[in-house]
N, C-alpha and C positions, 0 to 999 in steps of 0.2 A: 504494500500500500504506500501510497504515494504522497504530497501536496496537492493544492487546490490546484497548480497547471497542469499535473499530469505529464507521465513522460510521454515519448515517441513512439507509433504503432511499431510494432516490426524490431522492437528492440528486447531482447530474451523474451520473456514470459508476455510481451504485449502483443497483440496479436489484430491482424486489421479484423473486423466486423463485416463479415459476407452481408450484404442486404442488412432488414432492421430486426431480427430475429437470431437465440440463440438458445441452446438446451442446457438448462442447468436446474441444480434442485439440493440444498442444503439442509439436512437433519439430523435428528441425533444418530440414525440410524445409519451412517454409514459412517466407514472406520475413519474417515479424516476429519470428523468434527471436532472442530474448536483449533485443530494445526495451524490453521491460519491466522491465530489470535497471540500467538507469541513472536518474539524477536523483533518486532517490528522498529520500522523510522518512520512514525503515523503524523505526519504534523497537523494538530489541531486548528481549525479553522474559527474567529472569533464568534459564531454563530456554534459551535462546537461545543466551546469553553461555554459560552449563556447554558446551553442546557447541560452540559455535564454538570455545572457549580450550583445551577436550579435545583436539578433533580437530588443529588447530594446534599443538599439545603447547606452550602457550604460558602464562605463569602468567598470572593474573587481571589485574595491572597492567600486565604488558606487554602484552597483550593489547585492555584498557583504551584504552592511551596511541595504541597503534598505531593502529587502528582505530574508534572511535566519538568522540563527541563526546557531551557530557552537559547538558543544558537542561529547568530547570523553565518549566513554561508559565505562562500568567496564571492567576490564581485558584487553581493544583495547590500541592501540600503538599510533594509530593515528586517527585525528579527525574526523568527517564525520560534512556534513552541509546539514543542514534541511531548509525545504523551510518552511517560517513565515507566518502564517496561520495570517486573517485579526482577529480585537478584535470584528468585527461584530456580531449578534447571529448566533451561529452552528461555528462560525469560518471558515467563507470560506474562499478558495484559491484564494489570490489577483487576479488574472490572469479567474475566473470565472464570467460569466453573466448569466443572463436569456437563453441568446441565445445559451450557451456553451463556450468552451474557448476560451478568445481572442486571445490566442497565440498559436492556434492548428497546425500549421506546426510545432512549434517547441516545440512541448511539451513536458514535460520530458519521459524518457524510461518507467519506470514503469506505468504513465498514458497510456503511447501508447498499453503496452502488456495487459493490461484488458480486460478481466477480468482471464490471465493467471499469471501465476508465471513460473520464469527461476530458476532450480535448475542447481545443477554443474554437470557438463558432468559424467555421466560414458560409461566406455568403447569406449573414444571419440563421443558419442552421448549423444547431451543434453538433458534433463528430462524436463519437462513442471507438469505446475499440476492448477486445475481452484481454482480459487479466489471467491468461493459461496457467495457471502453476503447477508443475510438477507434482505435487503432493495431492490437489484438488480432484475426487474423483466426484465431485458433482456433474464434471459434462458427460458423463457418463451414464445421468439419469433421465428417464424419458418425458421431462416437462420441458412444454418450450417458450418460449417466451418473447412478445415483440418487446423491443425501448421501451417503448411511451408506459406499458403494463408493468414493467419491472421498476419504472421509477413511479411513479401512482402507486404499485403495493407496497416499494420499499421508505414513501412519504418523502421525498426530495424535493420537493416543489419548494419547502422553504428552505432547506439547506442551498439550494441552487441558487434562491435568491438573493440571498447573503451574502453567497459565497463569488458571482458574480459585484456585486457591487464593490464587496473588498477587493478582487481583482483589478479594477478599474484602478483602486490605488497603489495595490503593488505592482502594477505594468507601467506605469504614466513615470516617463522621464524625463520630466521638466525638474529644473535645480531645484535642491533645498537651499540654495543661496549658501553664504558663506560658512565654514567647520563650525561655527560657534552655534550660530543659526541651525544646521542641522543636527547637529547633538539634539536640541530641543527638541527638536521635529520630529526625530525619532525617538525620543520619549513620550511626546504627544500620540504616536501612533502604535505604542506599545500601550499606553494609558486605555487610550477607546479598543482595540481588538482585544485586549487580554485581560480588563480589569474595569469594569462597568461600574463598579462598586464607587469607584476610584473617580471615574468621568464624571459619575449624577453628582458624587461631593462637587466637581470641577464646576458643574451646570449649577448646580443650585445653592451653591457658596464659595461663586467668586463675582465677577464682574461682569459673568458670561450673557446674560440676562438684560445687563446695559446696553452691552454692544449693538446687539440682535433684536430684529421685530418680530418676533415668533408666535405664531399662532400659542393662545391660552391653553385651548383643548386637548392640542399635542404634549404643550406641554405639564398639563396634568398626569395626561398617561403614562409619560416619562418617567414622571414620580417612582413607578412603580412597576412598568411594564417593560423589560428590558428589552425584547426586540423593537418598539420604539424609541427607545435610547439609543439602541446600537444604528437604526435607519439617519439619526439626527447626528450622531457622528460620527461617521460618514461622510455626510454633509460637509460636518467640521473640520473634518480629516483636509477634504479637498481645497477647500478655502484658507485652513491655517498653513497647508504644506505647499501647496501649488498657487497661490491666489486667484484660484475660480471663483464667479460668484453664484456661490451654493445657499448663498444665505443670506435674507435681506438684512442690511444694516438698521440702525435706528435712523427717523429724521436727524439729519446734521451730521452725522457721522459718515454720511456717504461722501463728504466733503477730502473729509480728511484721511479715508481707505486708498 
């Protein structure tokens, strides 16, 4: 399992996707259940972290601390966070059992899309392509499956939408302006993907409110509903890192942005 870009069809275990259709079938009942739930490099997606730290009813930083680990790659701007594999033998995934996973409503996006992979859209249509693994005798079982069914039963519709929109920020390679300036920036953007907790204190006790003409409504929900915190900054992501205008300023202040 992979990040949100996903790697290249045709490279080891990836494999191109004949038409929109493919046979697979995962249960307990066949001998490789749950093999694919250890050893992993699973980078969690900030749509990931919301409901993993929800459903654990855990805050952001404990949640954090307990559980992933944080690594910028070579060449990346900004960090990405991995989910922390147990020091058990095979190294499984905290969150696995005998039985499967204990957190399967909210499991991250890439467990969900398995044994597929999401490439980037061309020509406004996204690319798919299967995840072959060696050890995987799911293609082996007689269900079959088109796209659109396998991401509708496996609930991706919001993972995807998330998960697109943070892409938008880690692909856009307009400057962070000067070393000082981006240190910032990239605390900013480690603040909103990986620590909600952390951003609503930012929104609702500091100046943020000044700044911004922001609908009331929104920002009631905010309060309290973390997938519209995370839609809002986003927002804020683009505007403090890139200077897009993602977000209406107050009277007077457009003056001086």
């Amino acid at each position: 399992m992979t990040g949100p870009s996903g790697p290249v069809p045709g490279d080891g275990p990836f494999k191109p996707l004949e038409g929109r259709s493919f046979r697979f079938a995962c249960h307990p009942g066949i001998s490789c259940f749950t093999a694919c739930c250890a050893d992993l490099k699973l980078v969690l997606t900030p749509y990931d972290v919301l409901r993993l730290k929800n459903r654990l009813n855990l805050s952001s930083d404990r949640f954090l601390e307990t559980y992933t680990t944080m690594e910028t790659g070579p060449g990346e701007r900004f960090p990405m966070v991995l989910l922390k594999m147990t020091e058990k033998a095979g190294r499984p995934c905290p969150f696995v059992s005998p039985q499967g996973c204990t957190l399967y409503e909210d499991r991250p996006g890439a467990c969900r899309i398995y044994p597929l992979g999401r490439g980037s859209a061309r020509g406004g249509r996204e690319t798919y392509f299967l995840v072959q693994e060696a050890h995987c005798l799911g293609f082996e079982e007689e269900k079959t499956w088109q796209v659109e069914d396998w991401l509708a039963d496996q609930g991706l519709e919001a993972y995807h939408e998330f998960n697109d929109l943070w892409m938008e920020i880690l692909t856009n390679r307009a400057s962070l302006g000067p070393a000082t300036h981006a240190v910032k920036k990239v605390q900013m953007f480690s603040m909103v993907s990986y620590n909600l907790d952390r951003f609503r204190q930012f929104v609702f006790g500091s100046r943020f409110l000044d700044m911004f003409d922001l609908d009331q409504g929104m920002l009631d929900q905010a309060r309290a509903d973390d997938p519209v915190l995370l839609r809002l900054g986003f927002q804020w992501l683009r505007f403090a890192l890139f200077g897009e205008q993602t977000l209406p300023l107050k009277p007077g202040l457009e003056k001086r942005a």
